[in-house]
C-alpha positions in Angstrom: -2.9 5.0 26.4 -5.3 7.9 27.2 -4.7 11.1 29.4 -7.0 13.4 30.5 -6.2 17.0 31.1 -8.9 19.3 32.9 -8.4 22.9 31.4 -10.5 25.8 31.4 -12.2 27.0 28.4 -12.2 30.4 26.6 -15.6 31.0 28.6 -14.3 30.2 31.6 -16.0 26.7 32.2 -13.7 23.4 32.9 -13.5 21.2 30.0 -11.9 17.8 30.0 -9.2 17.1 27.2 -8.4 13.8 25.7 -5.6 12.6 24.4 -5.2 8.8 23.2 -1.8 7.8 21.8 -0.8 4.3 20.3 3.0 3.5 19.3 3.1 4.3 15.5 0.1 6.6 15.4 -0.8 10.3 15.6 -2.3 10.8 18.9 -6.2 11.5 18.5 -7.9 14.3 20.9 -11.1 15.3 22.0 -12.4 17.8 24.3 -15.5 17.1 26.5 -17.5 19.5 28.9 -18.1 16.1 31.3 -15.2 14.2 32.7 -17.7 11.4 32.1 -17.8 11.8 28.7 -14.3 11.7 28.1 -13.7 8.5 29.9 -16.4 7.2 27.8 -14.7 8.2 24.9 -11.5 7.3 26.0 -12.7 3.9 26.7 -14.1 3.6 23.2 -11.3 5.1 21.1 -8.4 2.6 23.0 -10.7 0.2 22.0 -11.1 0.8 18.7 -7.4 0.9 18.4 -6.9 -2.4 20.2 -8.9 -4.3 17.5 -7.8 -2.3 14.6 -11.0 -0.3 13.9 -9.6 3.3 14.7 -6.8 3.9 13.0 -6.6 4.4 10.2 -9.2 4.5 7.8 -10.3 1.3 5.3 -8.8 3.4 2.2 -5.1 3.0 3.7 -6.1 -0.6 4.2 -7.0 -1.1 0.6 -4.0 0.9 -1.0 -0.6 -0.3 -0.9 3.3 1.6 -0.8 3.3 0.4 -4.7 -0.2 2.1 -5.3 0.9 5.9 -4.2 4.5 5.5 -5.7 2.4 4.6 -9.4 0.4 7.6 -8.9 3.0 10.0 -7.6 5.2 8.9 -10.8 2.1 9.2 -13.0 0.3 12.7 -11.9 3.5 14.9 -9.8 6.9 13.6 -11.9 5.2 14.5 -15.2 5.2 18.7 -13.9 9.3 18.2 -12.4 12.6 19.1 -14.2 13.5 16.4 -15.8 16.7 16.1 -13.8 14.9 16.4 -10.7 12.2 13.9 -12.6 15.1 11.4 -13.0 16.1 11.4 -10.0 13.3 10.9 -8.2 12.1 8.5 -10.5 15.0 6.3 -9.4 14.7 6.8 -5.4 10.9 5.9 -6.1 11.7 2.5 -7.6 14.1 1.8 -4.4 11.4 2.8 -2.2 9.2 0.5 -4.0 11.6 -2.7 -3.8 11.8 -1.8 0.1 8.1 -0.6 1.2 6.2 -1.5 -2.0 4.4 -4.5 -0.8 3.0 -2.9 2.4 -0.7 -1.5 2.6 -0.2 2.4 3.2 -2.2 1.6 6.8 0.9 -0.5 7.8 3.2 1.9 7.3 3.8 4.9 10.0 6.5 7.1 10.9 9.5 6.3 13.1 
C-alpha cells in the first residue's frame, strides 16, 4: 500500500514523499517535486510488487538459505575462535535443515 506525505523541503519548496509498503518487505521511498509524479510512481512500484518484479532483486531469486550458510561457513567461521567456530557451526546446520531449501528472496523478517 502507498502513502503520500507532502513536506517541505530544505529550500523551502513542497515535495511529495512516497512510501510503498508490502507485508514481508522493507518499505521503499521516493520523494518527488510533483504530486503527479509520485502517484505515477506509486502506481508503478505497487505494481511491480503485485507481480513480483520489485522486490527483491533476481540474485535472491537465484541463491538459496543453503547457498549463504555454505559461504558464511566457508569465508567468516574460518577467522572465529574455534569454540565460538563450533558453535556456530552447529546452529548453521539447524538453520539449514529448517530454511535451507528456501531461495534467500523468500525469506523475510517477521
Amino acid at each position: 500500500m502507498a502513502t503520500i506525505e507532502q513536506r517541505t523541503g530544505r529550500d523551502g519548496q513542497q515535495v511529495y514523499r512516497v512510501k510503498v509498503r508490502r507485508k514481508g518487505q522493507l518499505p521503499q521511498t521516493a520523494t518527488f517535486a510533483k504530486l503527479s509524479e509520485a502517484k505515477r510512481w506509486a502506481q508503478i512500484t505497487e505494481g511491480a510488487v503485485v507481480e513480483g518484479r520489485h522486490f527483491p532483486s533476481t540474485a535472491a531469486k537465484r541463491h538459496t538459505v543453503n547457498d549463504l550458510i555454505d559461504r558464511y561457513i566457508s569465508d567468516v567461521l574460518p577467522s572465529k575462535r574455534p569454540s565460538t567456530a563450533y558453535n556456530q557451526r552447529y546452529q548453521l546446520r539447524w538453520w539449514k535443515a529448517q530454511l535451507g531449501h528456501y531461495a534467500l528472496a523468500d525469506v523475510t523478517r517477521v
